[in-house]
C-alpha positions as a printed Julia matrix, in Angstrom:
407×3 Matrix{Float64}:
    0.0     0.0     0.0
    1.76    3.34   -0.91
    1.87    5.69    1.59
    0.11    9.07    2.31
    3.05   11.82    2.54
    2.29   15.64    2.82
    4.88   18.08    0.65
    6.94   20.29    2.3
    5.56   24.1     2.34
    7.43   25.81    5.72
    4.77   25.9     8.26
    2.11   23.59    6.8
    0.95   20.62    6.06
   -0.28   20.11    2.26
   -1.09   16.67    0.32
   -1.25   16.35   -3.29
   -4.69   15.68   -4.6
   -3.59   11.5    -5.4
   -2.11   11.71   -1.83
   -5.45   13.19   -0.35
   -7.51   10.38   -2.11
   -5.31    8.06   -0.92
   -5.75    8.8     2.82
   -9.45    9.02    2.52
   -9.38    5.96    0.48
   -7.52    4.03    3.53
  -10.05    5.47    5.78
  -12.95    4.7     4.05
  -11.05    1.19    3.87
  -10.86    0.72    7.63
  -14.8     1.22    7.91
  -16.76   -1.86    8.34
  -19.33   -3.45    5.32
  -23.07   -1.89    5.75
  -26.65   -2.47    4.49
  -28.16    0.73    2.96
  -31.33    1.01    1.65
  -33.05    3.14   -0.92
  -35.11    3.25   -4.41
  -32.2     1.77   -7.95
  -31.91    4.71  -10.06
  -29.82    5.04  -13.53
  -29.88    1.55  -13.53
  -26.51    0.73  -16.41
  -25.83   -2.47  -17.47
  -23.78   -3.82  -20.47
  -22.98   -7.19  -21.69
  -19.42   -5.86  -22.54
  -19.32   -4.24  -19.26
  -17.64   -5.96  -16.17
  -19.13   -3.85  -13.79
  -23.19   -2.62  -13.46
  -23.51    0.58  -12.19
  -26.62    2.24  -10.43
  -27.36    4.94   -7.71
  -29.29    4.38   -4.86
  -31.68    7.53   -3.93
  -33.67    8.32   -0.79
  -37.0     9.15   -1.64
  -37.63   11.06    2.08
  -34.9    13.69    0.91
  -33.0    12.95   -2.34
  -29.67   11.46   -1.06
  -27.88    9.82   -3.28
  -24.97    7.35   -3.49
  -23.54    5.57   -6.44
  -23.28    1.76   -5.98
  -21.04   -0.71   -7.99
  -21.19   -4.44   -8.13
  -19.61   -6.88  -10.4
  -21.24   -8.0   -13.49
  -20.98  -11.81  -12.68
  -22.19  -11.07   -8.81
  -25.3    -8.9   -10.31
  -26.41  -11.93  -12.78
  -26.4   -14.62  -10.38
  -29.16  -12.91   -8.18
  -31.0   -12.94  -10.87
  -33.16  -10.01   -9.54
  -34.42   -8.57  -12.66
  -33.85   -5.04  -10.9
  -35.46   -1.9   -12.82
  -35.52    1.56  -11.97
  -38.17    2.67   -9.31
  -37.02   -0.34   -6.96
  -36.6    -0.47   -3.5
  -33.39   -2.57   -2.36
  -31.49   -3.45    0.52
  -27.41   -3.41   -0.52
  -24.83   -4.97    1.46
  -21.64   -3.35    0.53
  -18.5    -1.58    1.56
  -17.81    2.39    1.06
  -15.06    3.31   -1.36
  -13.4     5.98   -2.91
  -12.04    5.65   -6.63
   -8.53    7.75   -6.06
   -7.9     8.63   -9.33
  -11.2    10.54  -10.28
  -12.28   11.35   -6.18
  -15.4     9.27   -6.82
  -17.2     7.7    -3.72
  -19.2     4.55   -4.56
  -20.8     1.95   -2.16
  -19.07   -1.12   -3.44
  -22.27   -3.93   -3.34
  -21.28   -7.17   -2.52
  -25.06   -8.4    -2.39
  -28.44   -6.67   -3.22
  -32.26   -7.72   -1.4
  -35.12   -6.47   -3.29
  -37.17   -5.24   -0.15
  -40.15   -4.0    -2.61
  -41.42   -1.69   -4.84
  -40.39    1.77   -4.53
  -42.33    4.92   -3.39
  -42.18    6.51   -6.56
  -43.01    2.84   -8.42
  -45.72    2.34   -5.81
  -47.21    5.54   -5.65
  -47.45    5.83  -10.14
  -48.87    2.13   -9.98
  -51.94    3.14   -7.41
  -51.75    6.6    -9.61
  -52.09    4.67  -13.41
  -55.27    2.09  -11.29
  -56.99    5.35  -10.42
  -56.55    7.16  -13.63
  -57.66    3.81  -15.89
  -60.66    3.49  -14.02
  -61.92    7.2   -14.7
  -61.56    6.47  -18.76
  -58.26    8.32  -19.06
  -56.19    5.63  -21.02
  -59.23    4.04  -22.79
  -59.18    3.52  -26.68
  -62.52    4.74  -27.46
  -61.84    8.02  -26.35
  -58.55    7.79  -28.68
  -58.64   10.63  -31.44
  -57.04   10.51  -34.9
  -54.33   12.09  -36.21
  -55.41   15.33  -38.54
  -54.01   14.0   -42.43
  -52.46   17.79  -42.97
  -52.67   20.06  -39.82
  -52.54   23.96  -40.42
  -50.58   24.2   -37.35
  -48.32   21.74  -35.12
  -47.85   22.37  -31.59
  -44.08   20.98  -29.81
  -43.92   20.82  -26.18
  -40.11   20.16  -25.25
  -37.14   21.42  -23.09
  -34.98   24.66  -24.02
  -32.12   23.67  -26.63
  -33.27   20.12  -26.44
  -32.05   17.65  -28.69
  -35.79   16.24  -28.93
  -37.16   19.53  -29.95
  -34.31   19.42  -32.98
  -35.18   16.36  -34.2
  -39.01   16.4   -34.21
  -38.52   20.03  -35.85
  -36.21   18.88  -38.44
  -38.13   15.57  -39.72
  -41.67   17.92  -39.74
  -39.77   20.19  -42.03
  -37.87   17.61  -44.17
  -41.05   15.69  -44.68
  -43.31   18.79  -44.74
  -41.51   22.06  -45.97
  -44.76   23.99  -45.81
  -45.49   22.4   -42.19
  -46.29   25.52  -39.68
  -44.4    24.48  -36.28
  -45.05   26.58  -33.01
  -42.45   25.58  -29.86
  -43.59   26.3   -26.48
  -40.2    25.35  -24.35
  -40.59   24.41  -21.41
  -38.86   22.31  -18.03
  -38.61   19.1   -18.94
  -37.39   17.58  -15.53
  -36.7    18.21  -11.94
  -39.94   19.72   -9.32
  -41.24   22.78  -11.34
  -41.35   20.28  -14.83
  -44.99   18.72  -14.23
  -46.34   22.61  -14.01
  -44.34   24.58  -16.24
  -45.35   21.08  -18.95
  -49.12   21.75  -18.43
  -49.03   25.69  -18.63
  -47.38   24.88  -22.15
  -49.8    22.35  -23.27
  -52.5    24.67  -21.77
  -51.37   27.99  -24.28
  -50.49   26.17  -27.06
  -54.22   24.6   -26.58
  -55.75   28.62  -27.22
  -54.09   29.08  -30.63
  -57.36   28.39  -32.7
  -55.04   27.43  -35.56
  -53.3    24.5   -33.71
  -54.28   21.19  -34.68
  -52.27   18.58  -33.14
  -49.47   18.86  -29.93
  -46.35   16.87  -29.25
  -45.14   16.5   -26.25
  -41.63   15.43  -26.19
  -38.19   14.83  -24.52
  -35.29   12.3   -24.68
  -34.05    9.69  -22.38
  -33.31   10.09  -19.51
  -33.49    8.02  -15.75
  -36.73    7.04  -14.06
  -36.39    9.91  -11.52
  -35.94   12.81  -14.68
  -38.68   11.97  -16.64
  -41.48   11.63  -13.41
  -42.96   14.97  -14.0
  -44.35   12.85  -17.21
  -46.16   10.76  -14.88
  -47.46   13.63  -12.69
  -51.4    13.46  -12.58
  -51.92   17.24  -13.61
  -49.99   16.51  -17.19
  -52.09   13.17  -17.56
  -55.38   15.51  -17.23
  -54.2    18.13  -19.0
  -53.58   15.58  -22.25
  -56.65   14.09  -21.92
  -58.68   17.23  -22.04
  -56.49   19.46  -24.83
  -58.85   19.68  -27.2
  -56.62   18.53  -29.88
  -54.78   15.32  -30.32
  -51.42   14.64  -28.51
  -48.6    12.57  -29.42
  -45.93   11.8   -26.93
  -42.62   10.78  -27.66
  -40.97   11.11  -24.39
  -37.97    9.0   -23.42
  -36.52    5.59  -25.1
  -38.96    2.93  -26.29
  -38.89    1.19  -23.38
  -39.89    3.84  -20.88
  -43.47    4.15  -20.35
  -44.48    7.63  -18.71
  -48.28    7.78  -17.68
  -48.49   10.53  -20.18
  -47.87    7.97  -23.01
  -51.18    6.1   -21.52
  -53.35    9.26  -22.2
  -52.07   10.29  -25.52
  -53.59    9.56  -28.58
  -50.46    8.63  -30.28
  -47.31    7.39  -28.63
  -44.16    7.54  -30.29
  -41.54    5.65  -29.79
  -38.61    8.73  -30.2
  -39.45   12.42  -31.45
  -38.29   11.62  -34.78
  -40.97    9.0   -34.93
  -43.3    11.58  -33.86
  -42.63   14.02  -36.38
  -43.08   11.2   -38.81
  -46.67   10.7   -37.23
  -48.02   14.07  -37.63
  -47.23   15.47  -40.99
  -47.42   13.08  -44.46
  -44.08   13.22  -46.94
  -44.55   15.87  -49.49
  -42.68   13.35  -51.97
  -44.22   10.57  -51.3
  -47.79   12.7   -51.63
  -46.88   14.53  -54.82
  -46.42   10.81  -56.56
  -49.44    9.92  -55.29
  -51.42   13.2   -56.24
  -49.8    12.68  -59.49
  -50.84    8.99  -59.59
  -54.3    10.11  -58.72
  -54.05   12.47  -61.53
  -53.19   10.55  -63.76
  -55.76    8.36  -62.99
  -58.53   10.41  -62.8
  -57.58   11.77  -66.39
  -57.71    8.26  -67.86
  -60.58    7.28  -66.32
  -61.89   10.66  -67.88
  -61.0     9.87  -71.4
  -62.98    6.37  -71.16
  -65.99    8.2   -69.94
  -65.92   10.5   -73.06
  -65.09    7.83  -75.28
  -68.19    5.51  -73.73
  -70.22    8.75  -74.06
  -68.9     9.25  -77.74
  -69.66    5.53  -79.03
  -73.78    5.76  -77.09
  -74.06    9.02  -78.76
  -73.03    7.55  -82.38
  -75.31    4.77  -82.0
  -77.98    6.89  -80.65
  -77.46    8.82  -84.23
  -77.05    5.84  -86.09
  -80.72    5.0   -84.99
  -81.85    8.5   -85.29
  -80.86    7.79  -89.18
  -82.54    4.6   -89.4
  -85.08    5.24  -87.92
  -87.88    6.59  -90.52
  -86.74    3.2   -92.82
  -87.17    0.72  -90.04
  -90.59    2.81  -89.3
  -91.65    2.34  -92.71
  -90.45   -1.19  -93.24
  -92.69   -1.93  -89.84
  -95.79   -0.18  -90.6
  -95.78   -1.79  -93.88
  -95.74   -5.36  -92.49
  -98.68   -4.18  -90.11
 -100.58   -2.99  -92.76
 -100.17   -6.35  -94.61
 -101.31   -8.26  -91.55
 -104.25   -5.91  -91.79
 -104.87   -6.81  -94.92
 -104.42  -10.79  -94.86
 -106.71  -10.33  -91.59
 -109.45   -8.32  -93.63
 -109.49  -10.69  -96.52
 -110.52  -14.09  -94.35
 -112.51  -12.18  -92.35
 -115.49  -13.32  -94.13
 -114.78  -16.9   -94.79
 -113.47  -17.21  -91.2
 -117.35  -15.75  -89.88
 -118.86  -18.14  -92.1
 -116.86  -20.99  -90.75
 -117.82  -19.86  -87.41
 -121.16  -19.59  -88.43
 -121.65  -23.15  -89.91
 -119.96  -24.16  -86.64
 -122.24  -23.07  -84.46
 -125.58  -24.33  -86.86
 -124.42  -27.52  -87.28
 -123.75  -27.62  -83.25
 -127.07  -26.41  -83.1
 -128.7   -29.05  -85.47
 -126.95  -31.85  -83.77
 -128.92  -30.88  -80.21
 -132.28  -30.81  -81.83
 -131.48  -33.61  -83.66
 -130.46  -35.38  -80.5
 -133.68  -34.19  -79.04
 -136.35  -35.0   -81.91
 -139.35  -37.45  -80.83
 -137.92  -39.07  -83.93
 -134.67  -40.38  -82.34
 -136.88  -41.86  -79.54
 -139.06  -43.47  -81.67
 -136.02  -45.01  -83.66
 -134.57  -46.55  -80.67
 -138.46  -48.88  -80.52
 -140.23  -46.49  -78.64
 -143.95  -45.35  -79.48
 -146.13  -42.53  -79.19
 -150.21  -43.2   -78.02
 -152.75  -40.82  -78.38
 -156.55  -40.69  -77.52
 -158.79  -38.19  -78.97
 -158.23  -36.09  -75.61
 -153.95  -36.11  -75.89
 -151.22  -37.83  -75.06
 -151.0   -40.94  -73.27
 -148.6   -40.64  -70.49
 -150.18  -43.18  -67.97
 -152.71  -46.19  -67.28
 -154.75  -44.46  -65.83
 -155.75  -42.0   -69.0
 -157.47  -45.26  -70.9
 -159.75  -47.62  -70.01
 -160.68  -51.13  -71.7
 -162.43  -50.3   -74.75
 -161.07  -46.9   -75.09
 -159.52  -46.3   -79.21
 -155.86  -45.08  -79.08
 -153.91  -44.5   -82.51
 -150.05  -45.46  -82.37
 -147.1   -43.34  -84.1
 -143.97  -45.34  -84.58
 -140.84  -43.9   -86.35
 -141.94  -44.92  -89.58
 -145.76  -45.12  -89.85
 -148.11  -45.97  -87.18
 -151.96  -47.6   -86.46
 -154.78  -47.62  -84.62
 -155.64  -50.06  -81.28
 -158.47  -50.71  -78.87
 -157.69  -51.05  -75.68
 -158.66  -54.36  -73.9
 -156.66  -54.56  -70.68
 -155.52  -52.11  -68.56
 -152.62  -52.53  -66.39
 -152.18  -49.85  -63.5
């Protein structure tokens, strides 16, 4: 161990900076290993890395103290640690000499549960979902070509440049109107909603992006805040956020009607690409124009066979009313021989039913008509013996006395 020696000035005692690290560093040394508790923060962790880093925060007050542990040691617990967690750390203090750094070296880390800023969003998100906030159906669309875009982002932020730049690469005539703003730290979650609330009175503003890059759990919180979760839901335009890296998920990306995943994406989401829509207005064009010229042609080829029949017409009128007139005449000249026929039709009908009723049939078939000077003889009882009857037959006839009379 090299040792701590102090320079030679006359009447004092002075240590070089490596020197004063050193001695605190042997201090620090002689101190015995600790458990501290407090909420992971700026979680970092990298495959090529051999050490994760992380700072553990006390969410009474703010303390802080950066924490090391060896990759291998961190893997084997096999905690699945994120950022908002609270943790127990074993560890011993130390102070890197070289850069004055003091760290709490972990040797082993106890979840001991969620943290107060974890626990308090989750109960936060259940009470917000259950008033509507995050629902779909109250989701709004995305205006197709808005006269005016709203950006909600910190001063000199690299967010702000890159949502600003892709609007007006994709959109050259695009009409953007910054309202900068905090973006972290305790007066963020106010100074976010004021913004959101003026850029909401320009009557010309149709859609609002609220944006900011990454950053750790604990900066981008005021995104989480309840009054900027209310104050997206009721702007009475559609919000996109685009706050953080993909895989953070602020409560304000629950109540917008867009999230994107980084600001560029977001300027991607609000205006279309002027290229891309000239080719298709020209497609459309195009289009339209042929679909034009087939109309006129259709109309063209109904209008020469409308004329076409306009010319033929008298002809085929003529040609017709001649052939009527011939039926006509064919109809007029058996006429009469067709009345006759129907004539002699209905006669000889008629002279078959009398025919069929003549006493003459009747008398054919062996039948025979009796008479007495007074009529007809019909029954028994219109003769008596004696009585002279005369008898018509169907050819001839004679006359009879009655002798017997049967009743």
């Amino acid at each position: 161990m090299a040792k701590v020696e102090a320079l030679p000035y006359d009447d004092r005692t002075v240590y070089s900076v490596a020197a004063f690290n050193r001695g605190v560093a042997q201090w620090l040394g002689r101190l015995p290993s600790v458990w501290v508790e407090g909420e992971v923060t700026e979680l970092r962790r990298h495959e090529r890395w051999a050490t994760v880093f992380f700072t553990l925060k006390d969410p009474s007050d703010g303390s802080s103290a950066g924490v090391t542990m060896s990759r291998g040691k961190f893997d084997a617990l096999q905690l699945e640690l994120e950022n908002g967690e609270r943790v127990h750390v074993f560890g011993r203090p130390e102070l890197y000499e070289q850069r004055g750094d003091f760290k709490l070296r972990a040797l082993t880390i106890e979840r001991f549960g969620l943290g107060a800023h974890l626990a308090a969003l989750e109960r936060l998100k259940t009470k917000l979902a259950a008033e509507g906030l995050f629902a779909a159906e109250r989701k709004r669309p995305l205006p197709f070509l808005p006269r005016r875009i709203g950006v909600v982002t910190g001063n000199d932020a690299a967010a702000k440049q890159d949502v600003v730049t892709t609007i007006q690469t994709r959109f050259p005539p695009a009409s953007v109107l910054v309202a900068e703003t905090y973006v972290q730290g305790p007066r963020a979650a106010g100074e976010i909603v004021a913004a959101i609330d003026a850029l909401c009175e320009q009557p010309d503003v149709d859609v609002i992006v609220l944006t900011r890059g990454g950053g750790s759990f604990e900066d981008l919180l005021p995104f989480s805040d309840e009054r900027v979760v209310r104050a997206m839901a009721e702007c009475r335009v559609p919000v996109v956020s685009a706050v953080g890296h993909e895989q953070d998920t602020p409560l304000c990306d629950l109540a917008a009607d867009v999230r994107a995943s980084t600001p560029t994406a977001a300027g991607k989401l609000v205006v279309p690409d002027l290229i891309q829509l000239s080719g298709r207005l020209d497609r459309a064009r195009e289009t339209l124009a042929r679909d034009v010229r087939r109309s006129l042609e259709r109309d063209a080829a109904r209008l020469a066979r409308a004329a076409e029949r306009l010319r033929t017409a008298p002809r085929l009128g003529l040609e017709r009313e001649g052939i009527r007139l011939e039926r006509a005449r064919e109809r007029l000249r058996r006429a009469p021989a067709l009345a006759v026929e129907r004539k002699r039709a209905v006669l000889e009908n008629s002279g078959a039913k009398l025919v069929a009723l003549s006493p003459l049939q009747t008398l054919r078939r062996g039948y025979a008509i009796v008479r007495t000077d007074s009529g007809l003889v019909s029954s028994s009882e219109n003769v008596s013996p004696g009585t002279r009857v005369e008898v018509a037959l169907a050819q001839g006839g004679f006359g009879a006395r009655v002798e017997e009379v049967t009743p």
